[in-house]
Backbone bond lengths (Angstrom), bond angles and torsions (degrees), N, CA, C in turn:
res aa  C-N    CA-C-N  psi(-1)  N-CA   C-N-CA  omega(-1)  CA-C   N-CA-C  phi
1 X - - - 1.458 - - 1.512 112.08 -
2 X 1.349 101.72 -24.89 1.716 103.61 -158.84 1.588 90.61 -139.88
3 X 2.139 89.16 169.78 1.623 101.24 171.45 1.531 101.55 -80.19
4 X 1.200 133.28 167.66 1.430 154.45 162.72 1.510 114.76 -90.98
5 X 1.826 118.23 22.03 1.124 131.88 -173.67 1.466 111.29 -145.20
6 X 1.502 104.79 176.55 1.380 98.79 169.57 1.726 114.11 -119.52
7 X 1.262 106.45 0.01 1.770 134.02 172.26 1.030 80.64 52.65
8 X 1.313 127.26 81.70 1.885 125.61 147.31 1.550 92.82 -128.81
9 X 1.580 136.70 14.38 1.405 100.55 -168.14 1.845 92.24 -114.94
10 X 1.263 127.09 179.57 1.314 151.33 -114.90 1.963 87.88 -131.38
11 X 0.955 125.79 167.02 1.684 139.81 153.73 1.603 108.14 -91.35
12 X 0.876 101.36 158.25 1.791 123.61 171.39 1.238 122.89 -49.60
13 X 1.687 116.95 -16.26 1.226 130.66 150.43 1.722 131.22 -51.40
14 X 1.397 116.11 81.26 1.429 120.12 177.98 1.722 121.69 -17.55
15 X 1.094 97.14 -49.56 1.608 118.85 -165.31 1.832 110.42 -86.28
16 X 1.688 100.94 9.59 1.625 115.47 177.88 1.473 100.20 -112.66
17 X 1.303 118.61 -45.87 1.468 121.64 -156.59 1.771 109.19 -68.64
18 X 1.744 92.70 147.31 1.282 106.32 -157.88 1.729 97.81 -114.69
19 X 1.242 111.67 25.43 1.783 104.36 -156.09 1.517 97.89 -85.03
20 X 1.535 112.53 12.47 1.980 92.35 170.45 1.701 88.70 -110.91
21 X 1.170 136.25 7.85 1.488 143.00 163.05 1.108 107.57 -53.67
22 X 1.395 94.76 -70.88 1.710 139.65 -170.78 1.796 98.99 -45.89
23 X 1.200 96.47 -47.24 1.640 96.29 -165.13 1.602 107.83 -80.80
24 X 1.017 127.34 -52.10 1.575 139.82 157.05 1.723 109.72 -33.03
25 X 1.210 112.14 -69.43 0.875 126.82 -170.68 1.878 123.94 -54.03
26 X 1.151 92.07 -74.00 1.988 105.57 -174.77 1.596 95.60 -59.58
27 X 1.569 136.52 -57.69 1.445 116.35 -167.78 1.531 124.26 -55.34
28 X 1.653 100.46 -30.83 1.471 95.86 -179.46 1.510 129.14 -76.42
29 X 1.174 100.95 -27.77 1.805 128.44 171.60 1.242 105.67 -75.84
30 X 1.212 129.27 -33.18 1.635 122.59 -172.21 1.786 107.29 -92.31
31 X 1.574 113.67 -28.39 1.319 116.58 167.60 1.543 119.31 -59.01
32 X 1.814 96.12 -52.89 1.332 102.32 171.76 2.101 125.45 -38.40
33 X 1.419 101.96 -43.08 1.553 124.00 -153.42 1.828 91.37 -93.19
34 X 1.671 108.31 -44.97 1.326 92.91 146.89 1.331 140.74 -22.94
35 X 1.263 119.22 -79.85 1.594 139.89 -159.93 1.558 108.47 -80.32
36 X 1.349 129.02 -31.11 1.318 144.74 172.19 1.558 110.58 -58.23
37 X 1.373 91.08 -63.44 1.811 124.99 -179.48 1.264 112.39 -50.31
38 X 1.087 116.20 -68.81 1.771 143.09 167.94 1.375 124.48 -25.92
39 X 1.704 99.67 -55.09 1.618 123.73 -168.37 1.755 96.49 -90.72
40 X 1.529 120.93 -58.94 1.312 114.09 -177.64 1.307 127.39 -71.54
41 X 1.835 110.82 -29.29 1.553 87.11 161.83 1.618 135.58 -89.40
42 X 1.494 105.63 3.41 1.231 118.38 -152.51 1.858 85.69 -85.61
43 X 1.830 101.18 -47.51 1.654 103.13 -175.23 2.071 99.19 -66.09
44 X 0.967 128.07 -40.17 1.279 113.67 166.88 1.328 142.04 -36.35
45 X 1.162 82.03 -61.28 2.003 103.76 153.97 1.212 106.81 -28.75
46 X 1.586 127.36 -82.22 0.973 147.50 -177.39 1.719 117.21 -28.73
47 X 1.099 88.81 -62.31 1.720 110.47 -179.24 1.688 113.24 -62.58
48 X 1.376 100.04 -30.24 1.823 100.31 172.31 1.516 109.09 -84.67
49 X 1.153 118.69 -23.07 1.257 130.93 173.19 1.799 113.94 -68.10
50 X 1.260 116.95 -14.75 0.936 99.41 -173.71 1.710 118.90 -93.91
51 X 1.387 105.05 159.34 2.001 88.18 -170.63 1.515 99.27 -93.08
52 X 1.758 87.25 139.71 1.078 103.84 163.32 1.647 135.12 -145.32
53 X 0.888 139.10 -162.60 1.531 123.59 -153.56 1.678 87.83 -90.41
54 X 1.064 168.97 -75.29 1.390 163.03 141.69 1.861 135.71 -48.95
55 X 0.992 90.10 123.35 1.272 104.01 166.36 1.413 146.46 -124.01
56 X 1.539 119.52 147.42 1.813 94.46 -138.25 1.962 87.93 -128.17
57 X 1.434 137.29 176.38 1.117 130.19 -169.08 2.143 93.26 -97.20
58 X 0.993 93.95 -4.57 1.380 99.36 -174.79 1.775 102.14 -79.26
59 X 1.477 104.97 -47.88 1.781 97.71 162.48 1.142 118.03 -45.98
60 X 1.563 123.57 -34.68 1.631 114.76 -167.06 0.933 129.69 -77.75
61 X 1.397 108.03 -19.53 2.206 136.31 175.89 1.275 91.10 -66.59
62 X 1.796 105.05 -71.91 1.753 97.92 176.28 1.374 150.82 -35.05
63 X 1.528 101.24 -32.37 1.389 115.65 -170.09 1.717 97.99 -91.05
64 X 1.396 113.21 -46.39 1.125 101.82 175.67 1.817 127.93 -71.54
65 X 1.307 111.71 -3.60 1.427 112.80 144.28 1.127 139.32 -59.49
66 X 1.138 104.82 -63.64 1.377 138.46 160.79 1.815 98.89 -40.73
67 X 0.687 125.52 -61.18 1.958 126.61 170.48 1.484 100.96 -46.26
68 X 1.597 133.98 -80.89 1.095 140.72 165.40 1.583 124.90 -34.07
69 X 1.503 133.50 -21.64 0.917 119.63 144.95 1.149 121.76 -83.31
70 X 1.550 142.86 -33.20 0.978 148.58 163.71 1.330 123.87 -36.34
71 X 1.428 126.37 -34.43 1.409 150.08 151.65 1.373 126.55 -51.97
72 X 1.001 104.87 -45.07 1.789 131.39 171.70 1.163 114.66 -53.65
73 X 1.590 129.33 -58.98 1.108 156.21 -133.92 1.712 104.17 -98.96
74 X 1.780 97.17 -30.38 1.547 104.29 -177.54 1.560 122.62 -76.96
75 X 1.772 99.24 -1.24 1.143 124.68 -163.77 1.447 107.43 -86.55
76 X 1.341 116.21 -43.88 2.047 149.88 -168.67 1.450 80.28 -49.86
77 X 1.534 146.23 -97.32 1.319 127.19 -147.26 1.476 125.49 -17.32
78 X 1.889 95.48 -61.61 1.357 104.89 -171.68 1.665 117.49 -60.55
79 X 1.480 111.76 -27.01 1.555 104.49 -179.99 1.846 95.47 -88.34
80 X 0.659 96.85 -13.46 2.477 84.47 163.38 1.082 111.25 -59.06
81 X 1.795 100.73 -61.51 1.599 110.41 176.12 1.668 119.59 -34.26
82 X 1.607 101.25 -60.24 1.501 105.35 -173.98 1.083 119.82 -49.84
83 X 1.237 126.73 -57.64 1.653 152.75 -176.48 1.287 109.86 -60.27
84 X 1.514 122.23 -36.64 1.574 125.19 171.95 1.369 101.70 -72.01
85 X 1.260 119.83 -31.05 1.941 116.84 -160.87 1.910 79.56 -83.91
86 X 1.023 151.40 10.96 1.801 126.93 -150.36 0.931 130.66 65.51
87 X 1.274 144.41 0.69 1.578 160.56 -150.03 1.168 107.55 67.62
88 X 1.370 111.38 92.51 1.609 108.27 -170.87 1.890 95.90 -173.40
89 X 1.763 105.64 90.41 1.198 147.60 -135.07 1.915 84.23 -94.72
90 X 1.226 137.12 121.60 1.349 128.35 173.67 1.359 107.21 -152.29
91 X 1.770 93.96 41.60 1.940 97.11 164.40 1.886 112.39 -123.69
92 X 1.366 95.79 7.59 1.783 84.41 154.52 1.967 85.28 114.89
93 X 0.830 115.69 161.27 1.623 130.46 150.75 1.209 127.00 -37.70
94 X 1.329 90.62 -88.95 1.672 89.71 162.12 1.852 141.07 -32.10
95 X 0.997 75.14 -24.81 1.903 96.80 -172.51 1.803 95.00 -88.44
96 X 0.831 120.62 -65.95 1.482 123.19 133.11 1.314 122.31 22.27
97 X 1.309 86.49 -110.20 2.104 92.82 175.87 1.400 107.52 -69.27
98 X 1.088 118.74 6.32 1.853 100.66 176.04 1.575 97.39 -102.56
99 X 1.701 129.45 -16.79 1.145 122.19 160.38 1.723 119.69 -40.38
100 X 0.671 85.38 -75.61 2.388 96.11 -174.17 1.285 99.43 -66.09
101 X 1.392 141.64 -26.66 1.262 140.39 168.84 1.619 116.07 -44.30
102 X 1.438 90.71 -67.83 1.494 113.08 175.82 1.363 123.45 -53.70
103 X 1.436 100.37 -38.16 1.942 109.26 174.95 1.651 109.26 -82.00
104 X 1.000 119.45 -1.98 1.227 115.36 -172.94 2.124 100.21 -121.86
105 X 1.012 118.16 -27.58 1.728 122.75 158.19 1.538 99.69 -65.24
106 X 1.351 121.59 -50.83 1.642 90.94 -166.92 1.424 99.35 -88.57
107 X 1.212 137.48 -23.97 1.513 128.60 -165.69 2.145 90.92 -54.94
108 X 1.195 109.43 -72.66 1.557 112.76 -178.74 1.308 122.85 -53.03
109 X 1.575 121.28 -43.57 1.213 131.34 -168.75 2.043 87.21 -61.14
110 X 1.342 125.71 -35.01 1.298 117.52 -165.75 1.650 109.18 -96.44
111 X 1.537 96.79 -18.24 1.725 87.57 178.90 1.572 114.58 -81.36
112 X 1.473 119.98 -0.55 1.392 120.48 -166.94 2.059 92.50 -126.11
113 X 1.230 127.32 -20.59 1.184 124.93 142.06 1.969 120.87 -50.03
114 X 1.540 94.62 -40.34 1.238 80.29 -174.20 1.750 96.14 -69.42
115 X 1.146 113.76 -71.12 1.491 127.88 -176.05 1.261 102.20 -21.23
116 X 1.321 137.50 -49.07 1.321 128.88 -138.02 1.748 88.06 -102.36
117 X 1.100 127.30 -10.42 1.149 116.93 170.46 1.519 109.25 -122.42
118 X 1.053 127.81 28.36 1.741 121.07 130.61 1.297 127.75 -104.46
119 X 1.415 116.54 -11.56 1.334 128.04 152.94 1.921 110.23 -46.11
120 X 1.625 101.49 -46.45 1.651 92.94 -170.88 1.251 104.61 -75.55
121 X 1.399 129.17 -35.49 1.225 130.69 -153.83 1.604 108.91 -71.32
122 X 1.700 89.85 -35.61 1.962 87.76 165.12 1.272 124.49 -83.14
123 X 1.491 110.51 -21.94 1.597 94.96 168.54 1.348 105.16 -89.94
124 X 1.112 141.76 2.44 1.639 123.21 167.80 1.609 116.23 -88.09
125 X 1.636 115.05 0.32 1.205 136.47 174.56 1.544 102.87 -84.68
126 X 1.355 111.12 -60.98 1.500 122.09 -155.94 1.432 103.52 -66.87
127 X 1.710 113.66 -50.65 1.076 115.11 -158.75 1.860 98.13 -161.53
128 X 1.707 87.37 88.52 1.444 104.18 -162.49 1.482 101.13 -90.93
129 X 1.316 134.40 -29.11 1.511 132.78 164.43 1.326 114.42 -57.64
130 X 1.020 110.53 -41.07 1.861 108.22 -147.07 1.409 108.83 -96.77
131 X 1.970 105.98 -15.64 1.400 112.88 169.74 1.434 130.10 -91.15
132 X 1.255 111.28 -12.71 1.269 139.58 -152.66 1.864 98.02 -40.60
133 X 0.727 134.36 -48.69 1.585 137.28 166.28 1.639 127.39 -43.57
134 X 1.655 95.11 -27.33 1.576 98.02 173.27 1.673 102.17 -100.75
135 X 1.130 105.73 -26.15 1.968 92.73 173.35 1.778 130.69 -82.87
136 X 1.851 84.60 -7.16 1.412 91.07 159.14 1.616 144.79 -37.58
137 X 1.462 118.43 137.48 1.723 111.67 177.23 1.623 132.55 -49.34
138 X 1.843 86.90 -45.12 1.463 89.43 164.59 1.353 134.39 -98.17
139 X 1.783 112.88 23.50 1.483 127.92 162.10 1.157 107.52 -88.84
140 X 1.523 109.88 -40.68 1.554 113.59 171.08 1.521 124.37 -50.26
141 X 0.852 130.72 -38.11 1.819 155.75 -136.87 2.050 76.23 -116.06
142 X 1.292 101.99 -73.42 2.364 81.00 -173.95 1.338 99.50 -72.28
143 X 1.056 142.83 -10.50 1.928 122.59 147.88 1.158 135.34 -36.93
144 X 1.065 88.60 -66.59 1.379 124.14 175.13 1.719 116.60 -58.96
145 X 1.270 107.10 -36.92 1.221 95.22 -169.56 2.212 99.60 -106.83
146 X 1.538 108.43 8.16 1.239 95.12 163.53 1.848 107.88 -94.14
147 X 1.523 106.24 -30.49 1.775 106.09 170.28 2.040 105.45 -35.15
148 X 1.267 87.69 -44.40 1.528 86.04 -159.25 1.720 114.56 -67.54
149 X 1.231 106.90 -36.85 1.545 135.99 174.09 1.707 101.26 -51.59
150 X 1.155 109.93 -68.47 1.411 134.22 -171.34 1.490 98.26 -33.48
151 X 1.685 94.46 -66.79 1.311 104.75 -155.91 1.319 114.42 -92.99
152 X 1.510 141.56 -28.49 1.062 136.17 145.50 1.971 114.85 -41.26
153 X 0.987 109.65 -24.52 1.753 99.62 -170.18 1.454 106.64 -98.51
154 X 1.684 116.00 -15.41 1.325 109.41 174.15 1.534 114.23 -98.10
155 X 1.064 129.20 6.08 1.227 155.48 -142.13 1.845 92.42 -125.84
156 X 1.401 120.62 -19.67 1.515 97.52 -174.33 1.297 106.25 -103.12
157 X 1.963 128.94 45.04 0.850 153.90 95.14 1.190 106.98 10.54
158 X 1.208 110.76 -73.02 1.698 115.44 -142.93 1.732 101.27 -84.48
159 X 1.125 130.32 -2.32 1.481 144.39 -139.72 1.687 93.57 -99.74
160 X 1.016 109.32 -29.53 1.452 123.30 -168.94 1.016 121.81 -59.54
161 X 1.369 129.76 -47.50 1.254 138.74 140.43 1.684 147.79 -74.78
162 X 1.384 105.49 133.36 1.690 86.34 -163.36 1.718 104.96 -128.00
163 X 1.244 137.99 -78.26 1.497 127.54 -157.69 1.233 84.81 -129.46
164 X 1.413 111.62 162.89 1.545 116.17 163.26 1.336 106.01 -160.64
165 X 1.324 107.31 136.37 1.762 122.00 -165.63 1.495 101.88 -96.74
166 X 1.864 99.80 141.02 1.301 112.68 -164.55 1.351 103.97 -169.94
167 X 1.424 110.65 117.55 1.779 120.20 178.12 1.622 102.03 48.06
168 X 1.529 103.09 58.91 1.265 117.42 171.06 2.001 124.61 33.57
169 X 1.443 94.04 44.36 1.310 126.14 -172.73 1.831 111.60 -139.37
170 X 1.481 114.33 116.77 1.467 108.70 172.45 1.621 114.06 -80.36
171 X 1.459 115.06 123.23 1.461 106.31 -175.67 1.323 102.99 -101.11
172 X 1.382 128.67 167.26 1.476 155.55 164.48 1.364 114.98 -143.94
173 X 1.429 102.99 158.53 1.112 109.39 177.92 1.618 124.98 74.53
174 X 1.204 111.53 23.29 1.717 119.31 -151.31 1.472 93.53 -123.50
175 X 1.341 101.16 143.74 1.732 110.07 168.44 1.502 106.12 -62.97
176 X 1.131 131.38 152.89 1.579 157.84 167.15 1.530 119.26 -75.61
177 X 0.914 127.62 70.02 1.694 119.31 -138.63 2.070 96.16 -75.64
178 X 1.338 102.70 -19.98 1.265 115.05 170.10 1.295 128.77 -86.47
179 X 1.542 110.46 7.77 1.593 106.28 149.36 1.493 115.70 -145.65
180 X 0.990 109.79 57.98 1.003 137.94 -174.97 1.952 128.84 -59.06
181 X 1.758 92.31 -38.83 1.210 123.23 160.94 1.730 116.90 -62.57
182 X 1.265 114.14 -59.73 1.575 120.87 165.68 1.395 98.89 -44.64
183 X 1.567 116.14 -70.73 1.577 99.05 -172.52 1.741 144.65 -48.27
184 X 1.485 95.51 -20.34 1.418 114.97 -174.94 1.387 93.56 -63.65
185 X 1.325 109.98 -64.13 2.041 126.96 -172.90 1.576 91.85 -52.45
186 X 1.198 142.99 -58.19 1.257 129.93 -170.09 1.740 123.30 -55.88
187 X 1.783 92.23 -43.03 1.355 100.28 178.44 1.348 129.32 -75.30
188 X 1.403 113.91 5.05 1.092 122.30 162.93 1.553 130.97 -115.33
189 X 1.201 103.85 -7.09 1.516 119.73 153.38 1.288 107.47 -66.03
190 X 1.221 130.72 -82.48 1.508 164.63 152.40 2.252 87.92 5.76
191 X 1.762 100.13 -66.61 1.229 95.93 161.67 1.609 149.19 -42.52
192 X 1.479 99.50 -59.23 1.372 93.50 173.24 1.267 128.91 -104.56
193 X 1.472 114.35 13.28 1.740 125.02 141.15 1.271 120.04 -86.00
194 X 1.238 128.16 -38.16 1.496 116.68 -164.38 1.663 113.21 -110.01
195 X 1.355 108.58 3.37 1.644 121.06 162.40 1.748 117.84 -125.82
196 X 1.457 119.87 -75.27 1.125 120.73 177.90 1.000 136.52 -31.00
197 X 1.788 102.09 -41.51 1.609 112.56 -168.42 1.663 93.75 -71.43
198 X 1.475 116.04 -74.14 1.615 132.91 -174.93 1.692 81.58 -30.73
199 X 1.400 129.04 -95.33 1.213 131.71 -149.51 1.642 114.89 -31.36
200 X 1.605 106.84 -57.38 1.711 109.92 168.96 1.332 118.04 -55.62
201 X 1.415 130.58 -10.89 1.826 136.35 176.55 1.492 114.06 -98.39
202 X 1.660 108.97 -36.05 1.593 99.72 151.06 1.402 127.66 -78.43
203 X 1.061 127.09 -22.09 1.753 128.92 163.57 1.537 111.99 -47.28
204 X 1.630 100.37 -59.47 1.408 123.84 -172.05 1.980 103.99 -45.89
205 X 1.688 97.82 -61.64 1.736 108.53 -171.63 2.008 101.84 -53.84
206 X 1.847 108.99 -39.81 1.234 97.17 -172.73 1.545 108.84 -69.42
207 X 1.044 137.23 -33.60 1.504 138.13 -164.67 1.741 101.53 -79.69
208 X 1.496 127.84 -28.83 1.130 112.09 -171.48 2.028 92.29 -98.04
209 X 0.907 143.78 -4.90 1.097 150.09 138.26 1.462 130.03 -42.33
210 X 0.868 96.25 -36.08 1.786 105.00 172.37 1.547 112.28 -107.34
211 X 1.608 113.19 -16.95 1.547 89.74 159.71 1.323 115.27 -82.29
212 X 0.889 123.48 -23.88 1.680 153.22 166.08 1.919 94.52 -28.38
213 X 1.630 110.46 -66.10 1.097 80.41 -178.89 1.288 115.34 -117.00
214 X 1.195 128.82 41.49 1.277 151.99 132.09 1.485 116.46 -42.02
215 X 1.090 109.52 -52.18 1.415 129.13 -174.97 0.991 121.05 -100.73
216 X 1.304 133.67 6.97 1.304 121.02 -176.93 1.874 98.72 -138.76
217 X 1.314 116.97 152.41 1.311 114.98 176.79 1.344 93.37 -107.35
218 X 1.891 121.96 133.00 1.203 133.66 -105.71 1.460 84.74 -160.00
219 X 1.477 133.29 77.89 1.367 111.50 -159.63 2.038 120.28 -80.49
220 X 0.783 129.24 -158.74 1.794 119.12 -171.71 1.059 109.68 -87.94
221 X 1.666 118.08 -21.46 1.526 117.47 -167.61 1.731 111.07 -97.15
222 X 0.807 109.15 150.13 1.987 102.05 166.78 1.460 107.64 58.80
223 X 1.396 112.11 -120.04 1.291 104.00 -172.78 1.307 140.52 -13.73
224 X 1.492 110.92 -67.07 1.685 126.99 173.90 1.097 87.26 -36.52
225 X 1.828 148.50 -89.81 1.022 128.32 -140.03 1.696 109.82 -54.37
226 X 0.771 144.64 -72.21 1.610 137.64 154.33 1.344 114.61 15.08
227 X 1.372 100.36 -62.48 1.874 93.45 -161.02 1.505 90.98 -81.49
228 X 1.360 125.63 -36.72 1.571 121.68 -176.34 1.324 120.91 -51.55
229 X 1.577 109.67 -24.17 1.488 112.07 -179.44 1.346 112.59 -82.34
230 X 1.704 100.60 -31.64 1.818 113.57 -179.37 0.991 117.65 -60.81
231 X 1.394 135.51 -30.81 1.085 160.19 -140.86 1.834 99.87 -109.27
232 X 1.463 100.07 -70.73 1.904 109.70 158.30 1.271 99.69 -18.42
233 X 1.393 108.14 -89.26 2.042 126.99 -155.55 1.291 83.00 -44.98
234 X 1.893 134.85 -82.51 0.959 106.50 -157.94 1.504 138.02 -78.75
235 X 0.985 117.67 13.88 1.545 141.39 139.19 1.406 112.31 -9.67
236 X 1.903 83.43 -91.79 1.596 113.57 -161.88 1.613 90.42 -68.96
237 X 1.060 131.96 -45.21 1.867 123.80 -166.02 1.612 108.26 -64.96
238 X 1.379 127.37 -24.76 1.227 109.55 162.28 1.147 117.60 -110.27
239 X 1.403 115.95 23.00 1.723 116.12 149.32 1.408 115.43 -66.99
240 X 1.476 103.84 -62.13 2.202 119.41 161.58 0.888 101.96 -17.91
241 X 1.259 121.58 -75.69 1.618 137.72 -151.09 1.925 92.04 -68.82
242 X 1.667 133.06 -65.25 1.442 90.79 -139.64 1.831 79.08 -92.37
243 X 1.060 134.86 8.19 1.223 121.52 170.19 2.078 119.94 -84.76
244 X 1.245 91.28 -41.47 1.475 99.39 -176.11 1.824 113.64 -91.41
245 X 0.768 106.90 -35.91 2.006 127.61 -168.15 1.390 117.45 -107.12
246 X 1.077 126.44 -49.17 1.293 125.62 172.80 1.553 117.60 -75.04
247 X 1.577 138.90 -37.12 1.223 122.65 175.46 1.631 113.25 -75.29
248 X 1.607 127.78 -19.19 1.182 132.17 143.64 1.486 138.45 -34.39
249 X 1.334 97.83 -48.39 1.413 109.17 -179.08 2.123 109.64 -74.92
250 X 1.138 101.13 -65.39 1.384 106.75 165.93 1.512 107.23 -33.93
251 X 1.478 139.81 -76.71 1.205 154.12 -126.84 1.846 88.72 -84.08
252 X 1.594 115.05 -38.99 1.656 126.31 -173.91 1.672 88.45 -68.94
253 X 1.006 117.69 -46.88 1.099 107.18 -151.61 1.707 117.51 -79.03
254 X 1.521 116.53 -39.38 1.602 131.47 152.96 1.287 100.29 -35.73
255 X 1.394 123.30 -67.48 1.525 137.76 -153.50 1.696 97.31 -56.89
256 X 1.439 112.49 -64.71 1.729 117.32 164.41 1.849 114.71 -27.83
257 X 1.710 97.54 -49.32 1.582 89.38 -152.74 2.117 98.67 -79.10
258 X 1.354 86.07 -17.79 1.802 98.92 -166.43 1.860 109.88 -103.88
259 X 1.437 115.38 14.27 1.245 130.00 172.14 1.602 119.21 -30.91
260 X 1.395 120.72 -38.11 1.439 127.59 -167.00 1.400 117.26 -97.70
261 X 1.677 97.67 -10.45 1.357 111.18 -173.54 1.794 110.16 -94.21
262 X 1.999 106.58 146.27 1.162 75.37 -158.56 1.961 81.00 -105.48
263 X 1.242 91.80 126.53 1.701 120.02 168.84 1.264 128.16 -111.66
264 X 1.051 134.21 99.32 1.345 106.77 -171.45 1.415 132.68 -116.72
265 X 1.546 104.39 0.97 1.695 132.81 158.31 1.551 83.43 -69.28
266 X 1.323 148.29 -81.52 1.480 122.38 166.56 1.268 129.54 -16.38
267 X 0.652 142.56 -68.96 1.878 152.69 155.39 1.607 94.22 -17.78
268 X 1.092 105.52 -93.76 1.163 127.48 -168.40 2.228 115.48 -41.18
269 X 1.429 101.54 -18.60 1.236 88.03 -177.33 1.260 83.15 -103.01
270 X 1.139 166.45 -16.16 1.463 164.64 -124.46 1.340 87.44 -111.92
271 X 1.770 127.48 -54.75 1.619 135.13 -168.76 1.856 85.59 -58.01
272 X 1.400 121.09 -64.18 1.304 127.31 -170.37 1.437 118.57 -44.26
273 X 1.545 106.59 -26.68 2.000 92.70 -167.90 1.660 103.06 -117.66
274 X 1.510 94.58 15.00 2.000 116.10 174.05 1.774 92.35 -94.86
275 X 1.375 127.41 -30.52 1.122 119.24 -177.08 1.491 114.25 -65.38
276 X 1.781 88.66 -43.86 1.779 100.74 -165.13 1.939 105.03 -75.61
277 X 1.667 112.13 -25.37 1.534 88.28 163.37 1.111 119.17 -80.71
278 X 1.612 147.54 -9.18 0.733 130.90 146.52 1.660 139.13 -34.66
279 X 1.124 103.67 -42.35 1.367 126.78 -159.04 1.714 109.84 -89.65
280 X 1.513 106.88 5.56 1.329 118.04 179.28 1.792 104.70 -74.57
281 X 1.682 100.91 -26.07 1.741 101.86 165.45 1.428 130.39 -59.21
282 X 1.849 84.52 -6.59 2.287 81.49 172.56 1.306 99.67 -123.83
283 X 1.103 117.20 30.49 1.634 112.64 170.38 1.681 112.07 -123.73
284 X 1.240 98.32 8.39 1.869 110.65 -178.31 1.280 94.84 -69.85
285 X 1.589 103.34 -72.83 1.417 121.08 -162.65 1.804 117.11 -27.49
286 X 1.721 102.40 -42.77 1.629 119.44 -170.85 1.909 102.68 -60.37
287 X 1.391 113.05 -47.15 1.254 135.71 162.68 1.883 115.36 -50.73
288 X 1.441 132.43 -15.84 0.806 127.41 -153.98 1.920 79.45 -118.99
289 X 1.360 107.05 -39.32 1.791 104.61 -164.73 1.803 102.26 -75.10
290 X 1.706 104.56 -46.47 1.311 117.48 -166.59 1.811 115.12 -69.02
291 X 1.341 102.66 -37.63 1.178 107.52 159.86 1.572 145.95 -146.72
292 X 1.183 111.23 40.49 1.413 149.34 173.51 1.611 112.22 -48.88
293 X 1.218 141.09 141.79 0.749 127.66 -175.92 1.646 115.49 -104.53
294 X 1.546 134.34 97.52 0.941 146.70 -163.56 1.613 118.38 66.09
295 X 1.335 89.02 17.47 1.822 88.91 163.43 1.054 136.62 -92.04
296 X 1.554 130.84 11.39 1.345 138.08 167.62 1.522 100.78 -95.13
297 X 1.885 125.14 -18.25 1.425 106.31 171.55 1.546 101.22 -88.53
298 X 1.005 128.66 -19.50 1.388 126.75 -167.67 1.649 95.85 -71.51
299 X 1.254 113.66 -41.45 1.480 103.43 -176.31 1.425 108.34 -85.62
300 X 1.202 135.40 -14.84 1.807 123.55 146.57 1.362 111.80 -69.80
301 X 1.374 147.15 8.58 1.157 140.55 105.84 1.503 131.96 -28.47
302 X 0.722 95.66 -47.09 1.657 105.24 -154.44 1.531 90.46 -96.33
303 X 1.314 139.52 -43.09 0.984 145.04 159.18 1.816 127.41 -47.14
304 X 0.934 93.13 -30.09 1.471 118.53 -177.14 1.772 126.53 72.67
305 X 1.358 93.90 45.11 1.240 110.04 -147.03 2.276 84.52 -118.38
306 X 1.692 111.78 -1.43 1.302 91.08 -177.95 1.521 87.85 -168.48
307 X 1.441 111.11 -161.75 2.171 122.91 -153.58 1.583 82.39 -120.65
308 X 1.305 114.94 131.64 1.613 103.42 152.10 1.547 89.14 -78.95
């Protein structure tokens, strides 16, 4: 499904390599995405967790994001560590391949979470009777739990490879320059399943959403709030996407086709738009307050500021 890298590292060419970039660069951004990541999805969590008099299948997309970044995020220490040492990896193999594993399960596990829950939100807008079976809790919950299946099992891809010693330094996280060919075929699978497709189905939900209420006289009470939220989610999900996912994908993918070449403003933006998918773990949370489904009363609950 995926690369077995994170395509930020440099060729054998001295006069390419970016590893005092690299070192500056990834600990402070990954601490940052840490502590953001950590605190907002972890208090999210919390807040979906809490009982309350309704519950909607739209919490369950959320929460299980919100889990998957939360997972992700526990990962960020160890790549500070690396990047602070120079690339110089001293937590074992194993620790290793569950790095790129993990960045590559939540990057998808969240781009088809997002998708799969603005898809409902417009059909429970458009045609909230007649669907009522797919916006269900426990349709939500076997969704949800084949996304995870899917993508965790195609994803152990990346497992295959683990550390490799070099100028008396253990590296991780490094392109494979010797399979390079596999990766191309992956990265373009990987492409137009695990970005394009989602990306053309949230475009699709926002455009028939807005003729939606284009077309329809939409009165102040009930409804409107509905489509306003539909409209929200899919908002914020292709904000993620062309801010966090899409300049990644492009930048992986040049970097793949231009591997031999020595570029290193290439290099270097590739480390830059690996930060920003990362960083789609602190932009959930905004998606979870702005259009959440009863989670701004749940948190005047919790606040003590209201009655479940």
């Amino acid at each position: 499904m995926e690369q077995n890298v994170n395509f930020s590292d440099s060729n054998n060419n001295s006069n390419c390599t970016i590893e005092n970039f690299k070192r500056e660069f990834y600990p402070i951004m990954y601490l940052i995405i840490f502590v953001w990541g950590a605190l907002g999805n972890g208090f999210s969590i919390f807040v979906f967790l809490q009982p309350y008099k309704k519950s909607t299948s739209v919490n369950v997309y959320m929460l299980n994001l919100a889990i998957s970044d939360l997972l992700f995020t526990t990962t960020l220490p160890f790549r500070v560590d690396y990047y602070f040492r120079g690339s110089n990896w001293i937590f074992g193999d194993l620790a290793c391949r569950l790095m790129s594993y993990s960045m590559y399960v939540n990057m998808y596990s969240s781009i088809y979470f997002l998708t799969v829950l603005s898809v409902v939100r417009f059909l429970a807008t458009v045609h909230p009777f007649r669907l009522l079976h797919v916006t269900s809790i426990r349709s939500a919950w076997i969704l949800c739990g084949i996304i995870w299946i899917l993508i965790i099992a195609s994803s152990t891809v990346l497992l295959k490879s683990g550390v490799e010693q070099q100028n008396n330094v253990t590296l991780c996280l490094e392109l494979n320059h010797n399979k390079i060919v596999i990766l191309k075929v992956l990265n373009y699978i990987a492409l137009a399943v695990g970005f394009f497709l989602p990306f053309c189905t949230l475009s699709i939900c926002y455009l028939l959403i807005i003729r939606t209420l284009l077309k329809v006289e939409i009165p102040e009470s009930g409804p409107r709030g509905s489509h306003r939220k539909a409209l929200t989610t899919i908002i914020i999900a292709l904000i993620i996407f062309l801010l966090c996912f899409l300049p990644y994908h492009i930048l992986r993918t040049l970097h793949l086709e231009k591997w031999d070449m020595c570029r290193a403003s290439l290099h270097k933006a590739v480390v830059i738009t690996l930060t920003l998918a990362a960083a789609n773990t602190c932009l959930n949370p905004l998606l979870y307050y702005f259009a959440g489904e009863n989670f701004k009363d749940r948190l005047r609950v919790i606040l003590g500021k209201g009655h479940p």
